[in-house]
KELOMI-411362 format. One record per atom (N, C-alpha, C): residue in one letter; x, y, z. Coordinates in pm, whole numbers, plus 50000, padded with zeros to 5 digits. Layout:
AXYZ
...
END
This chain:
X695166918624187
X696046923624080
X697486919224110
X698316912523987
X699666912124026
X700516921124032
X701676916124099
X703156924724063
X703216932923963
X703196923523887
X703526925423715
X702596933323699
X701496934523689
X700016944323629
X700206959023693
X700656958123869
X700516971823922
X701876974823869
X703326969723839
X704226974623791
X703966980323644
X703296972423579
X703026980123472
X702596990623413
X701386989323512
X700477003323504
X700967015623547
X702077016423688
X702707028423723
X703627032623605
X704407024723560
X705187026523464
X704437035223314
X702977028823271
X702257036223196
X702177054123229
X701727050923368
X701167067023428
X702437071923401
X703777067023498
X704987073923423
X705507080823342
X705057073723211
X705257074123068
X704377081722987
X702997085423014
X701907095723037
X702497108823057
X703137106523212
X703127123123265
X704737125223172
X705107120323144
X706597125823070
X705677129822908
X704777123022850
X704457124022708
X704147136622712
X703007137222813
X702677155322840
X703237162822821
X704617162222921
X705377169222941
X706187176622835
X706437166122751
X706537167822616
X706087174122557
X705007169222555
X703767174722437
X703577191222432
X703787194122594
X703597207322642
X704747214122556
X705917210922589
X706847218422537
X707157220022356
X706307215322321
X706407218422175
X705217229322182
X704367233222290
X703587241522233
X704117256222300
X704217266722201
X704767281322235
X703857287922346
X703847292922451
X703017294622529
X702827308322544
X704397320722547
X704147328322502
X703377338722409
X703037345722391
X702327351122309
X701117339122208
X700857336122286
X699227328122252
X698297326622207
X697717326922098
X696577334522090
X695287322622141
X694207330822125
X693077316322175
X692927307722063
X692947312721929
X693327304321809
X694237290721867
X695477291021909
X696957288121876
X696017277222034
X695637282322116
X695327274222252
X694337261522186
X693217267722136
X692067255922106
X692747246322023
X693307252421900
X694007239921798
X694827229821882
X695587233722020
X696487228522076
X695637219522193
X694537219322200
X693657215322310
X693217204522215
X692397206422099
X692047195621999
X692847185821965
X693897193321966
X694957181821923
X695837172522046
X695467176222123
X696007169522238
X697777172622288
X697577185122199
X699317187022269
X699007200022403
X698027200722471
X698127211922596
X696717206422637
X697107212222776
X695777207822858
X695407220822940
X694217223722984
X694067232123071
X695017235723220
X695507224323271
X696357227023373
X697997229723299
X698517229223220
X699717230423176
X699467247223162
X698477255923090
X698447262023064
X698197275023179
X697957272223254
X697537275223433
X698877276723466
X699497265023517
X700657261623555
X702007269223487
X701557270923341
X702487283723226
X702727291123373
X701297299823334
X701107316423392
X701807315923543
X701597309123620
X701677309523710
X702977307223748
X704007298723674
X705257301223666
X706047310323644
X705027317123514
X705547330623455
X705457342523592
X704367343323641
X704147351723754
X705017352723851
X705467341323929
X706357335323998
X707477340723992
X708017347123852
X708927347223835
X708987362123806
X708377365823740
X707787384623675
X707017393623802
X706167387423874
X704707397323913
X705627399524079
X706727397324152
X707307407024235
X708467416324198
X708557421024067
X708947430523983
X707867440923900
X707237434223849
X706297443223757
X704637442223899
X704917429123945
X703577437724024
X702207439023996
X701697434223896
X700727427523778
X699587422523851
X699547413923962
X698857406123992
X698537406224174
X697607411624168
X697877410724320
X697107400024415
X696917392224343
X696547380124411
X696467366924314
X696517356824361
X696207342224265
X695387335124336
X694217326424205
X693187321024267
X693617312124343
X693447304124451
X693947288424469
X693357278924426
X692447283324359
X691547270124303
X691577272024153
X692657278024115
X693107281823960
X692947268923874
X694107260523958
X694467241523888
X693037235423925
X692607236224004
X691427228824014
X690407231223918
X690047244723887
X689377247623752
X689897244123657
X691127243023605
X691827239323524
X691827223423498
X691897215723604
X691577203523591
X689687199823562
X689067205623579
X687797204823559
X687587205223403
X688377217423345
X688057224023167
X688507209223122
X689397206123192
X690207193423110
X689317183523082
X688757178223228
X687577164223190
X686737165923115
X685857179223133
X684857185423043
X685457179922910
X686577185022871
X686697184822701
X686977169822689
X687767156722775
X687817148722754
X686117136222712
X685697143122833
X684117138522814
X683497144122703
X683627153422619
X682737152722484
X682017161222486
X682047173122643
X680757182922665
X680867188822587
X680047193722505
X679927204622418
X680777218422437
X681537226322432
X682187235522486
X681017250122458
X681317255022624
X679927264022641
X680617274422551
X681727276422524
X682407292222464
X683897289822423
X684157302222375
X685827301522293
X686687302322428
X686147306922559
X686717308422623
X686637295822736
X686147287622670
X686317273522819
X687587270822761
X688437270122938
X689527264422997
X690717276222932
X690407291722953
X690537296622933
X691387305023008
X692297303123118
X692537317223254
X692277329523195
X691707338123275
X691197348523311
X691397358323411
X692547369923379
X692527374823498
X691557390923529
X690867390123673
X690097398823639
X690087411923736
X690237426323745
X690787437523783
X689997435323960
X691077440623991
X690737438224194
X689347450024241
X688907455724203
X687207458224194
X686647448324156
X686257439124098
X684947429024053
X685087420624099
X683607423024156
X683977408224316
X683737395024235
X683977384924286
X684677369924307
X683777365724378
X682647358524425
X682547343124526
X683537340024552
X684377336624602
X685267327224607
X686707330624726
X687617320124666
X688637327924825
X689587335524784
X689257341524651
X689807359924616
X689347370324699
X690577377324751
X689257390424815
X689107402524700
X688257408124699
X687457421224595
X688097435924700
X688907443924652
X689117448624762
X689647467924623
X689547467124547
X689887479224479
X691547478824518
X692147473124551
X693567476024580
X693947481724738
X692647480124807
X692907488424940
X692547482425033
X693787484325170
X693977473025284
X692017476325382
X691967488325339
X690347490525405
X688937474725374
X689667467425288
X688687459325233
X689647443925244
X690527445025358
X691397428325342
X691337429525526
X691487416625579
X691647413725707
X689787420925794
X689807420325929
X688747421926011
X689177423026100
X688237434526166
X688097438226327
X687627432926437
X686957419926360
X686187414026437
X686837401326465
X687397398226618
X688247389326617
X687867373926592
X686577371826583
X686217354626504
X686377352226376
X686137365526312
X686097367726191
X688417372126122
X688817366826249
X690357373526184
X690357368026037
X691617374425975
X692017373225865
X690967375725769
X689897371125747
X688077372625737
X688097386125624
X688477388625520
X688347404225475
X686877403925390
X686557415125316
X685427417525232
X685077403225182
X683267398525242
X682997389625139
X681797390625047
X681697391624957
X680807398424873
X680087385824859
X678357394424845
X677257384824824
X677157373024755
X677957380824578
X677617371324492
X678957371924391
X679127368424280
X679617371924165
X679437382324115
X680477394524070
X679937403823977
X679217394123837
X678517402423829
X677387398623673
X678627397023542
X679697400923532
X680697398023464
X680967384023443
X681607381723612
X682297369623658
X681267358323596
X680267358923669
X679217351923600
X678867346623474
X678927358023407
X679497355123262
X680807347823181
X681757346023295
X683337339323277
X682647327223321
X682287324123425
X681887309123489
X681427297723418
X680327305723328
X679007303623287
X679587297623152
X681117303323070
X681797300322964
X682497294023014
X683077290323117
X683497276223158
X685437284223162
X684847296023157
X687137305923153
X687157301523318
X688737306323370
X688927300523483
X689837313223500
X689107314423615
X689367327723707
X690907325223736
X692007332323708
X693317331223776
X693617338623874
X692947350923886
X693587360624025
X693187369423970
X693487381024026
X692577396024059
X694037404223993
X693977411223918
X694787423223846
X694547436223927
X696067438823948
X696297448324005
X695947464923988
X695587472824038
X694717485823974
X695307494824085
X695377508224038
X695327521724138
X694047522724186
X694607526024361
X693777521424478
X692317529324446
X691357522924468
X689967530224442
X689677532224308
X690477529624226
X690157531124078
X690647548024042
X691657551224133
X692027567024132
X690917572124173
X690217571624248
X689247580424295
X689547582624446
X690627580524455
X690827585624665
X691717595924649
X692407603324543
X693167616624529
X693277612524417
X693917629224342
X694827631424255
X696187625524266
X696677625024376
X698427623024426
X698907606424381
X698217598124385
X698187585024373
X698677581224306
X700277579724210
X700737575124111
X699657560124024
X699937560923928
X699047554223858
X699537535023841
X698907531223888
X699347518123952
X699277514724088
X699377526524121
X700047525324307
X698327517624419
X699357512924474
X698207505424567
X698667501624701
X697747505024828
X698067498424958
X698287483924953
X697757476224909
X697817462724922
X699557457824864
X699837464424756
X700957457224658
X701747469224647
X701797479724628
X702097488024650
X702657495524482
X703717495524413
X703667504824282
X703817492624169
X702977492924079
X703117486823950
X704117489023866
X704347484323761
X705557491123680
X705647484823492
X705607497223452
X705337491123303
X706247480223247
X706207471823211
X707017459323169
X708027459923063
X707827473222962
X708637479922861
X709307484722894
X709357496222991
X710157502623022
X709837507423203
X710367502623270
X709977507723429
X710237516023484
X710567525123439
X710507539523501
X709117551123364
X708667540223279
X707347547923246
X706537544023333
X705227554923311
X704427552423341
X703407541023293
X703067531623418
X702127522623357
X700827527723300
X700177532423378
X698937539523364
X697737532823463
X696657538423448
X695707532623514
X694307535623487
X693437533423563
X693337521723666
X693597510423690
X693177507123539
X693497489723515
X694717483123479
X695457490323562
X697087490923545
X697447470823561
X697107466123634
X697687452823619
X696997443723510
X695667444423481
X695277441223385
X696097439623245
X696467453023224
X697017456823095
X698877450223103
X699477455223153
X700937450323242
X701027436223211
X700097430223304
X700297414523328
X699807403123182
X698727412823128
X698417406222989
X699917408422881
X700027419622903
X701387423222801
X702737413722784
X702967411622987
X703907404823014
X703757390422955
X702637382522927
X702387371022876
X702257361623040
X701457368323144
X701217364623281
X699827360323281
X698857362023202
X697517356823175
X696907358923028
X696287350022970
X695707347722869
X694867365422843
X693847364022902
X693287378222870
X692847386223039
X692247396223016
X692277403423153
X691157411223124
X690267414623256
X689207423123264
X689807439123323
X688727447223241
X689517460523311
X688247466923346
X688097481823429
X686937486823450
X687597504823371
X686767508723340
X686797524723301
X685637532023322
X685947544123401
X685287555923414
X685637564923303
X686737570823304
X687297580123230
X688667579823164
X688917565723081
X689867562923066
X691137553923133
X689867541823231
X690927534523263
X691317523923244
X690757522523102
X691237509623006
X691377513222890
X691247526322851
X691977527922743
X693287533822789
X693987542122870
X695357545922942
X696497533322924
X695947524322982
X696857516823019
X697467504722897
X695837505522848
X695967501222725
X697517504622650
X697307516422616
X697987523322510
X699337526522573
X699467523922733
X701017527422786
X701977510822786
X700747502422770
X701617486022767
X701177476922662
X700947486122538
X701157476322384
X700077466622395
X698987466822416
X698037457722418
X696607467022377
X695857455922365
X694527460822336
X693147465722461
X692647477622458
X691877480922526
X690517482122473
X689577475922517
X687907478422468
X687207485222588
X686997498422587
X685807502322626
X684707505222618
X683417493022622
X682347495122552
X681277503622548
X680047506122529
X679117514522547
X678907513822709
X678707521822795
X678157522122931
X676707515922898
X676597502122960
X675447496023017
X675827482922897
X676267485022774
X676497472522743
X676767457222820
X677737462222942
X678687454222987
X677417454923147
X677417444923241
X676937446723373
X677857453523452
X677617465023535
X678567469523623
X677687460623762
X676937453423820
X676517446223896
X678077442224002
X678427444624078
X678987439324161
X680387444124135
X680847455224106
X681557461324064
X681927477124140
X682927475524201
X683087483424324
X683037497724246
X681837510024242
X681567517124157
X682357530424180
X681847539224119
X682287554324104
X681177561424052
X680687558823939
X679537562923851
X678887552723742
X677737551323781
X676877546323686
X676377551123574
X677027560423569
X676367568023440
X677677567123310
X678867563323417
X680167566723321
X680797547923346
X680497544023413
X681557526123498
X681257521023372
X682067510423354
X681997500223217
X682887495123229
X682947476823207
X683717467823234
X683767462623084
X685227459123069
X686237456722913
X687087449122934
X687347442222840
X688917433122797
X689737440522763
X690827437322829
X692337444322767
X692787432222771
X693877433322601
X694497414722572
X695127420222485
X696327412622424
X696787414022325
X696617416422188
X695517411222151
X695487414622034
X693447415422054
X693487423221899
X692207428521882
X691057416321889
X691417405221806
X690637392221805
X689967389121939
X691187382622093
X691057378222203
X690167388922245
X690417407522225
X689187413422330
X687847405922287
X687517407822142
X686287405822096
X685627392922156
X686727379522143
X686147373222220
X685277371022349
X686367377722440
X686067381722585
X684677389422575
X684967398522464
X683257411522501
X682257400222479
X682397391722318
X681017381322296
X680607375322434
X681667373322548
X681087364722702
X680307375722760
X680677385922771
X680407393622936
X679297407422866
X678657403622728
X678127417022700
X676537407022740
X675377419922722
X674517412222756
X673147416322852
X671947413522845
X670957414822965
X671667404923101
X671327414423195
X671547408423325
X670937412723441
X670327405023476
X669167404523587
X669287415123688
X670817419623755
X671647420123896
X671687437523810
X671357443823702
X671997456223621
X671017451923533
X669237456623535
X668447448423476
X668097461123332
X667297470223420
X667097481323339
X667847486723217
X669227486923284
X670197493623170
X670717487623059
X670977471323123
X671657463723053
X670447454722983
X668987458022961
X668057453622867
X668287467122784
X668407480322777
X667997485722696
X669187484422585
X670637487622687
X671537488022603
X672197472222494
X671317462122520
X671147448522456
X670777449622332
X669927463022283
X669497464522158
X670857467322056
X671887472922116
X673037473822063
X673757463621960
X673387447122060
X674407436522053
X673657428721914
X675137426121831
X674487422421706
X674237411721697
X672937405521610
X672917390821602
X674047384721549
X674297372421666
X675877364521587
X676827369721697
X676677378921745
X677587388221840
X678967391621749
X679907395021822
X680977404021772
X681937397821658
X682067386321678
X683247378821614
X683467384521470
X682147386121420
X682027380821274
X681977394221217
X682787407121315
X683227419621226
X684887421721240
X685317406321250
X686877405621264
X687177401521115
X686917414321040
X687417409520892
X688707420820913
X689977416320821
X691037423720781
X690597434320654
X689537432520579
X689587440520465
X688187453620472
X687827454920642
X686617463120622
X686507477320683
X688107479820652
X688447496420602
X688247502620508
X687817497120417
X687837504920287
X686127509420318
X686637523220251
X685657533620278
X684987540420427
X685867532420509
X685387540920638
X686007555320659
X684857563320711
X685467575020761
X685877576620881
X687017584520919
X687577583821051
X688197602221016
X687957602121100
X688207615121137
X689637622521224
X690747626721213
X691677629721256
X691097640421332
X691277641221476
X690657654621573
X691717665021581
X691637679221498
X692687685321517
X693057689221596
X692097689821720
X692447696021856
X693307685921963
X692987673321913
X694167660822020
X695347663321937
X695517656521783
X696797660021724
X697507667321728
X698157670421782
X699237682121732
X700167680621615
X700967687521609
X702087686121490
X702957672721487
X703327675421602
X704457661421643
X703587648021627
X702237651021683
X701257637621657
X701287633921539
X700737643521418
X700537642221304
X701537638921217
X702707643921253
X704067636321197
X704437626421261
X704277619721410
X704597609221429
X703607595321350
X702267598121329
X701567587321277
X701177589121143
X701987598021088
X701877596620880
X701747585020839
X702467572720906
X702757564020797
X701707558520866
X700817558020933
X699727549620998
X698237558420913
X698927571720901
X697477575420775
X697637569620648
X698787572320631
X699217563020479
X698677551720491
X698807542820580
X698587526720553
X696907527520566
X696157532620645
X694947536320633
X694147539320540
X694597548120454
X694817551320313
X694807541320236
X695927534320218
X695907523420124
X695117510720167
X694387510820282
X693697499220296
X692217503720237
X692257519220207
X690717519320159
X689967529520207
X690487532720347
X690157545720444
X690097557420416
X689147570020404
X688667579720424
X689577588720511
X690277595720525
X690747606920674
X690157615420646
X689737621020744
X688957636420724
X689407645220786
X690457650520767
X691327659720839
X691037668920910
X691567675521028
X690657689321138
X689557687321131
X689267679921201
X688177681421246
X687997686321387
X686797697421380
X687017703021535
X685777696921611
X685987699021730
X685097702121847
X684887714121833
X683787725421862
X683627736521876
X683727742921997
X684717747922054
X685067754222160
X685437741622280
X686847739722156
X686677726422262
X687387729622394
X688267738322454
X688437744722564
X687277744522657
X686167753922603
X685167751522678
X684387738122722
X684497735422580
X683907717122599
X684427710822772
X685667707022724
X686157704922833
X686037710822956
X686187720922997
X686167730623089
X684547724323170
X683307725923065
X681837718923079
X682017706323164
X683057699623137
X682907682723167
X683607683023262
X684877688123302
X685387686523448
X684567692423521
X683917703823517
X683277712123620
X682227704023667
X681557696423560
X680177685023557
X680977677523636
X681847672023579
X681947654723651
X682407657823801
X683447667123805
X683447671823952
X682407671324074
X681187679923980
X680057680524105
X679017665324098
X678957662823988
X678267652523939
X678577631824019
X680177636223984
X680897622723994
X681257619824144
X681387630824207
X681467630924366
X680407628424469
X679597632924427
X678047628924473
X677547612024446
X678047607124316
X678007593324290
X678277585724357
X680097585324342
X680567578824429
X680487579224546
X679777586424630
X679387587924728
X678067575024777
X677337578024715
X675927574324716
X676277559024668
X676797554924542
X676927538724529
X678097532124553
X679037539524645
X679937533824711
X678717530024829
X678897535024937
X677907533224978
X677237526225023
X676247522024896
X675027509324844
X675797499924856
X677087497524776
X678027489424692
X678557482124888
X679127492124962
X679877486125084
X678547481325143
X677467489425190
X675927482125260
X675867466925274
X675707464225090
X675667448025050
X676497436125131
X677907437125097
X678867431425159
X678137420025262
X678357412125261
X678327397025398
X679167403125486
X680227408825507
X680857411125562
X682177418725584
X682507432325621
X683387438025605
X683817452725735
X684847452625763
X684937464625837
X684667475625784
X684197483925664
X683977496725651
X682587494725598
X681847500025632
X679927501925539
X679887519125475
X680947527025543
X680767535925398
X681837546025336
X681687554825273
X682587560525241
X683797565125371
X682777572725512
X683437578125587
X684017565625658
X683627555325666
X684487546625692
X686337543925645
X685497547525546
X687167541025459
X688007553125488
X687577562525455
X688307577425489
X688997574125637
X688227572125710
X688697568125867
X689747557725909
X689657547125804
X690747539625821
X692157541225731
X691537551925615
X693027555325550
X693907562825654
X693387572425739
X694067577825813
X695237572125897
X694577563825942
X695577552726064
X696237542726037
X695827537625886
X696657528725839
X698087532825768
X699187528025789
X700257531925772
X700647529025624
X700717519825569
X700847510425441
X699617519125354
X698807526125398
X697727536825267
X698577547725302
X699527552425288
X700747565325320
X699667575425339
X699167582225385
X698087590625420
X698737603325365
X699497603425518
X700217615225457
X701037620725339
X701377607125270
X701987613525106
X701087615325019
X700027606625004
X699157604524887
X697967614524961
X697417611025068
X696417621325105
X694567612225066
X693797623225057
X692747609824958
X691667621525017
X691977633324874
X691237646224849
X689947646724799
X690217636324690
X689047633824621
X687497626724722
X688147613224788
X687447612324920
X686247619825012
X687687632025043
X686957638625179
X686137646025070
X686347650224935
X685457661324878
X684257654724863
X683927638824817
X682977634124797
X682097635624888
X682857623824988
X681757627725163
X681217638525146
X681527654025131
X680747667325191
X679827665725096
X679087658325020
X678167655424924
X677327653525014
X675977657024924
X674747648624977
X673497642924872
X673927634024814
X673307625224732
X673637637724567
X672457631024496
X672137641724366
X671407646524395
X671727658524405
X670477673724395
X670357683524315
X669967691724282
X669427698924160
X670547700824096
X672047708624183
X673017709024153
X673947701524063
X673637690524077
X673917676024018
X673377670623919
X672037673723922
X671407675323836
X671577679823698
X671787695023730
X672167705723647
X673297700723574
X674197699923642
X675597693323621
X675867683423480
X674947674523525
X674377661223445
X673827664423336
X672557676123354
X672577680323170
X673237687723113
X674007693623126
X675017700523051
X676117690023005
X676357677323060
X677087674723010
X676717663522897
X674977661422899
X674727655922788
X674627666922668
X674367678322730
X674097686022624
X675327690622536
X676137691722663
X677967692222570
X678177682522441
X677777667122488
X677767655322352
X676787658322305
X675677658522289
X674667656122198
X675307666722108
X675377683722127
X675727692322051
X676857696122030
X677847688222087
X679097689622029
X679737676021953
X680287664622032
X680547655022004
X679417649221837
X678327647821927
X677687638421818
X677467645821689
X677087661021686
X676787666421559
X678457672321510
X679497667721533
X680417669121466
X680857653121397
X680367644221502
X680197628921385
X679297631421266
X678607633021292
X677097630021214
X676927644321108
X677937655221115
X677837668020991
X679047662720920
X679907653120967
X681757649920883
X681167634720834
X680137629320897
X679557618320826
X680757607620855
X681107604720973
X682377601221035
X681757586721092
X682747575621055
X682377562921116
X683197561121278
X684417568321276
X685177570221420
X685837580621398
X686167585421508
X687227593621573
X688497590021580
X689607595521553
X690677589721608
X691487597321698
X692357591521750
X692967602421865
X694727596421929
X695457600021883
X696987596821947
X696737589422107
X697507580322110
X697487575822262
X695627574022306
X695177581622420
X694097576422458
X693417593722481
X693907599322437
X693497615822461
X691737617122401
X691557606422331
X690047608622358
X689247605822438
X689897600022560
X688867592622679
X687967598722752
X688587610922775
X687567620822820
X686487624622740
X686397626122596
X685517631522569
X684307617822526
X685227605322522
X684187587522506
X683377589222657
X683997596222769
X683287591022923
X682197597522930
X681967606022918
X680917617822995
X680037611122933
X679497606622816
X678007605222788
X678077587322745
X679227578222766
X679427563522772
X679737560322641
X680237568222571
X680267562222417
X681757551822418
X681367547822329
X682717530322309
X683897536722247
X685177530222259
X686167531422229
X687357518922256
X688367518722145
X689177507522137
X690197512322109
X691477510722216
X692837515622189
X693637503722156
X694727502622002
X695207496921933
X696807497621954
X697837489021980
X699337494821949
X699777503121843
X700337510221848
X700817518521705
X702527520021773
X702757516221820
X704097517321853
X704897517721959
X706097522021958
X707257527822035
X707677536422070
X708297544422134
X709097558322119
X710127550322145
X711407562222105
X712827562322117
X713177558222244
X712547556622349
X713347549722497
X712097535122505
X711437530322417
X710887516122421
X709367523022468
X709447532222502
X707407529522577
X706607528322488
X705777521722476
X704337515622349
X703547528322351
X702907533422264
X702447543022180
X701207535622111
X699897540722131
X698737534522060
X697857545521984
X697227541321926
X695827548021846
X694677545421865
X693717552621942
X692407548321976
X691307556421858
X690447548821853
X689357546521786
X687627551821847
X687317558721828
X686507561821957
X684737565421834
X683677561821928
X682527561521816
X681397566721917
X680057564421839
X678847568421924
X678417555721974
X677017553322056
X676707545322120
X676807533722027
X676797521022075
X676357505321996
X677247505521848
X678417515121815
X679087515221758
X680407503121754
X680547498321865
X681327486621833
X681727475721751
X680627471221622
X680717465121496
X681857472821424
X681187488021396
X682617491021349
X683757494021356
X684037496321476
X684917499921603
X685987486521547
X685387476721559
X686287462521585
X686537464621443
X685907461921309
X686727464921197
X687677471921133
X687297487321219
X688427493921196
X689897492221330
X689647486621463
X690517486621515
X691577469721472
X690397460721373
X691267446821413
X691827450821207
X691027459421124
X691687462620995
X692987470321021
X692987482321109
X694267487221168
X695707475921216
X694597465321309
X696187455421347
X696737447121286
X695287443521179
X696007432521095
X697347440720964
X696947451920925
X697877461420849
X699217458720896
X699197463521046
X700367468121067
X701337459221145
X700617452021213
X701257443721365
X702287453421419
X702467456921458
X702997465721521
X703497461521698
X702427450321759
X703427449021904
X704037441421906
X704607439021976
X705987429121999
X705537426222167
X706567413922215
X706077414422365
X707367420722434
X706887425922530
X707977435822663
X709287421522688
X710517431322730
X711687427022733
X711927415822878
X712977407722870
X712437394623020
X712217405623117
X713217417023128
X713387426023273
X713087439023175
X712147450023232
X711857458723195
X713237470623229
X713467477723069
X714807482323125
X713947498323237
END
């Protein structure tokens, strides 16, 4: 080859990486949608690594303030360069979500050189000195992840969560974690972020990853949802695989998208819902749910009219009910039904039923498939609960002594499920079946609605779905939402009325550069 030919050709590549460069910057990267990404992928103005390289700048610059992210893949660009050839070569694209980043909550283990660790130093580094640095390595993929792989999305890093998923005390500010230590809402930083899936929600808001995985027991993807202007899906329990998913309860765990807007969750759920081998039993029965075509195709704007939804008079209060008039009004005029007071029957007691249950019920769980869950592990310094308890103590960076980790030691004095637990367990189906469900099903009610996320408790106890929507602001900037809450395999309508709600109103905006 000559002079002239290799001079030429560098000069091409040159002229290449500047066109890009270009090309990139005409495309808005901010607030994104997967719409706005694919058109921009087809057309050749963005590539999978530009779009990597976004976030990761953005992070760089945001996530040792807000705190969002508590780890990044290193093999982020390398996946990213992979989505790229794929689409250059003509492969068929496996999903909406190839070449997609993905960030996914620090419970759901990873293959890979992410560690899975719930937010807690008990599950990073080793005792075993061949093994230094060496922390938790989990068998396989959560059955989720699997489902991201498999669509060809690209894992960006692990979202930051309150340590244990809030299950090591009450005291634990919501966000807070040994590893990273306090999260902070991106609107306003002295609110509360919320949690569990506190970085999930945060870091999606901030415009730090495309979409984000969250996990909920009892509200910890709809909370956070609704405290950082984004969208929360919590689906039916067993819809989703909890397979490899650092647990609490199987009867209540469920893994969801939190993203900006209502469209991107749905996407995300069409990947990760599903039979799965690893969560075989539950996640065949609850498959009967999933509609042919899957979710997409109940993202119509006009399929409010005539739904019933039900205003719960016992979450609303006055101030509620006057703060979201104009959100019944617009409801109203799209076609919507309200069915005003509607009660729970003794809903004091109701409640009263379900903490006392989940108390004896949920402690014994987590006991037993923590547990199972640490057993598995390839490799790790703690194999069980009393393990971890043992090393919160001495570790300095898990503040022992401020936060404490009550919930913990109460579990340990457990001993598996026993009659007690048992007992526990039917009462609190019997609480939904005869409270919850026959107050849907006598008001002839397509959802529930509920200010902020105040229905989460009563969606957990028996796994029913729910989707928290932006509805706003308050007077010092913190985001304000409306959740949507239904019976089992209810999610078809769930998504019509939560994506007919966003298309009405739009209502979020994205958080300020510096959260005041």
């Amino acid at each position: 080859m000559s002079l002239f030919s290799i001079l030429f050709i560098s000069l091409c590549m040159i002229l290449s990486i500047f066109s890009n460069k270009s090309e990139a910057k005409t495309f808005s990267f901010k607030e994104a949608s997967i719409d706005d990404i694919h058109i921009a992928f087809k057309q050749n103005r963005l590539t999978s690594r530009q779009l990597v390289e976004f976030y990761l700048s953005e992070s760089q610059k945001a996530n040792p303030i807000l705190k969002g992210i508590i780890e990044v893949n290193p093999d982020a660009l390398f996946l990213a360069d992979r989505a790229d050839q794929e689409r250059k070569s003509g492969v068929p694209l496996s999903s909406r979500l190839h070449g997609i980043p993905v960030l996914v909550k620090d419970n759901i283990a990873t293959k890979d050189k992410l560690n899975t660790t719930a937010g807690s130093l008990a599950l990073v580094g080793s005792i075993v000195p061949s093994l230094a640095l060496v922390g938790s390595i989990v068998p396989q993929d959560a059955g989720v992840v699997k489902k991201l792989r498999n669509a060809s999305a690209i894992i960006l890093g692990k979202a930051t969560m309150t340590e244990w998923a809030a299950f090591r005390t009450e005291n634990i500010p919501s966000g807070w974690n040994g590893r990273l230590g306090q999260a902070l809402n991106p609107y306003v930083a002295s609110a509360d972020p919320s949690g569990s899936s506190t970085g999930s929600a945060t870091s999606v808001a901030a415009n730090l990853a495309a979409v984000a995985l969250g996990t909920e027991t009892a509200g910890s993807i709809l909370y956070p949802a609704n405290s950082n202007s984004v969208v929360g899906v919590k689906p039916t329990v067993e819809l989703t695989n909890r397979a490899g998913v650092i647990p609490i309860s199987q009867l209540q765990d469920t893994v969801g998208p939190i993203c900006r807007t209502v469209s991107h969750a749905v996407e995300v759920l069409d990947v990760i819902v599903g039979i799965d081998r690893d969560d075989f039993p539950a996640t065949k029965k609850a498959s009967t749910y999933i509609p042919h075509g899957g979710y997409r195709q109940f993202l119509k704007a006009d399929e409010l009219k005539h739904k019933r939804l039900g205003i719960l008079k016992d979450l609303f209060g006055s101030n509620d009910i006057k703060a979201c008039q104009h959100h019944f009004n617009t409801l109203r005029q799209k076609g919507a039904v309200l069915v005003d007071n509607v009660e729970v029957p003794n809903i004091n007691l109701v409640y009263s039923a379900i903490v006392n249950a989940q108390d004896i019920a949920l402690f014994a769980e987590f006991k037993m498939d923590l547990n199972a869950y640490l057993k598995k592990l390839v490799h790790t310094q703690v194999r069980s609960l009393a393990d971890v308890i043992a090393f919160n103590k001495i570790s300095a960076s898990e503040k022992f002594k401020e936060y404490g980790q009550g919930i913990m030691m109460a579990a340990e004095k457990t001993n598996a499920i026993g009659k007690l637990e048992r007992e526990a367990l039917r009462n609190i189906t019997k609480v939904c079946k005869y409270k919850f469900e026959k107050m849907i099903k006598v008001n002839k009610l397509d959802a529930l609605m509920s200010p902020g996320a105040d229905i989460a408790s009563l969606l957990a106890v028996e796994g029913y779905p729910g989707i928290n929507v932006p509805a706003g602001y308050d007077k010092s900037g913190v985001p304000v939402g409306i959740s949507f809450g239904g019976l089992k395999g209810s999610e078809p309508t769930l998504i019509e009325i939560a994506y007919g709600f966003e298309q009405a109103t739009h209502i979020r905006k994205p958080p300020p550069s510096h959260p005041r």
